[in-house]
C-alpha positions in Angstrom: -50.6 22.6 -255.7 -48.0 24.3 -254.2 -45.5 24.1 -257.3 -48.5 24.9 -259.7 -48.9 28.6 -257.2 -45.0 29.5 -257.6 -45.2 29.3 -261.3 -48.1 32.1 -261.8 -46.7 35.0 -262.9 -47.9 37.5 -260.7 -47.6 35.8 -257.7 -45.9 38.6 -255.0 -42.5 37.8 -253.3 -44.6 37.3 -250.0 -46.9 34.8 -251.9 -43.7 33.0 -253.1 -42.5 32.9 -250.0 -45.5 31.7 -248.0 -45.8 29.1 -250.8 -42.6 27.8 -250.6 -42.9 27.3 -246.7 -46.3 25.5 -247.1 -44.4 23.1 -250.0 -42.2 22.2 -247.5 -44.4 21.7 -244.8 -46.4 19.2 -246.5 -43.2 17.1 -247.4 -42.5 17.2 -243.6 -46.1 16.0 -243.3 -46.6 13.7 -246.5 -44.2 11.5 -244.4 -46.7 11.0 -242.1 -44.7 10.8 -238.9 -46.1 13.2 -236.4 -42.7 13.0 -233.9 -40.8 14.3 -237.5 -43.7 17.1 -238.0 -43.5 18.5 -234.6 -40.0 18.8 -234.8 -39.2 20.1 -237.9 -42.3 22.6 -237.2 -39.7 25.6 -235.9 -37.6 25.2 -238.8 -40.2 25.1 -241.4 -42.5 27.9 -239.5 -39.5 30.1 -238.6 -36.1 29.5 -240.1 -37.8 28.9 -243.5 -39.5 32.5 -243.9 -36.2 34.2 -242.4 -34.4 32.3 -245.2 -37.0 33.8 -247.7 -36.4 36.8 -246.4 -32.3 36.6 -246.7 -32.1 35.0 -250.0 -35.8 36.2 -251.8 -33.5 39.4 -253.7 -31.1 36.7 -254.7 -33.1 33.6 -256.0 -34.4 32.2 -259.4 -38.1 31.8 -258.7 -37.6 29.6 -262.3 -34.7 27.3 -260.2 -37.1 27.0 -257.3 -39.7 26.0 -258.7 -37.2 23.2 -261.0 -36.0 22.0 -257.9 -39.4 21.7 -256.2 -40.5 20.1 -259.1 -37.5 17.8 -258.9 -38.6 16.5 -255.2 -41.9 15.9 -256.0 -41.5 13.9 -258.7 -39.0 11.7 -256.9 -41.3 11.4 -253.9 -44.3 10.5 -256.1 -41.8 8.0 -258.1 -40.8 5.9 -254.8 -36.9 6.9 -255.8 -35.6 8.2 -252.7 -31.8 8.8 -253.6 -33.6 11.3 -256.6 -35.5 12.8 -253.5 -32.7 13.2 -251.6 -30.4 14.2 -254.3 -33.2 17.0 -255.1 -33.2 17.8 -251.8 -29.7 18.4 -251.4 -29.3 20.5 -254.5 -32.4 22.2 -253.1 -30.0 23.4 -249.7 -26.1 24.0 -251.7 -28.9 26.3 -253.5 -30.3 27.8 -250.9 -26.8 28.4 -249.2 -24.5 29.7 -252.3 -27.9 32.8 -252.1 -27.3 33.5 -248.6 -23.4 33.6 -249.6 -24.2 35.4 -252.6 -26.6 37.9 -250.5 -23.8 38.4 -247.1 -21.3 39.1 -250.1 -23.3 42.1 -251.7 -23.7 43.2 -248.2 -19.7 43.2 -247.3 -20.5 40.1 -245.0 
């Protein structure tokens, strides 16, 4: 649903944003282990909107939405090294932005 949200056109940088963290919250809670959603719940309802914030100037909503795409199919496949692999693209992305963002700024 999530993935299907980020994909509409018109969606506002603040609707991408909340969109992505609520993708990401319902991998943390697709797993089904509550001791893994409690803790993950700072990063997910805090560090993840202050990275949208950082990087949302920077970012491919198209490359997003790929790698999004990317982890849920793996999940719904079973394959958990494509999962993980999509995941890890997923964070070098999401760091080479916040390089790419501290570098425009002289940082």
């Amino acid at each position: 649903a999530e993935i299907h949200r980020q994909e509409q056109p018109g969606l506002s940088d603040e609707g991408f944003c909340a969109s992505d963290v609520a993708f990401h919250r319902a991998l943390v809670d697709g797993a089904g282990n509550p001791v893994l959603s409690y803790q993950l719940a700072g990063a997910i309802e805090a560090i993840e909107p202050l990275m949208n914030m950082i990087t949302f100037s920077a970012r491919s909503r198209e490359q997003i939405v790929a790698l999004h795409t990317r982890i849920a199919d793996a999940i719904e496949a079973g394959d958990g090294a494509k999962a993980d692999a999509a995941l890890q693209a997923l964070a070098a992305y999401t760091v080479e932005l916040a390089r790419d963002v501290a570098a425009r700024k002289g940082g």
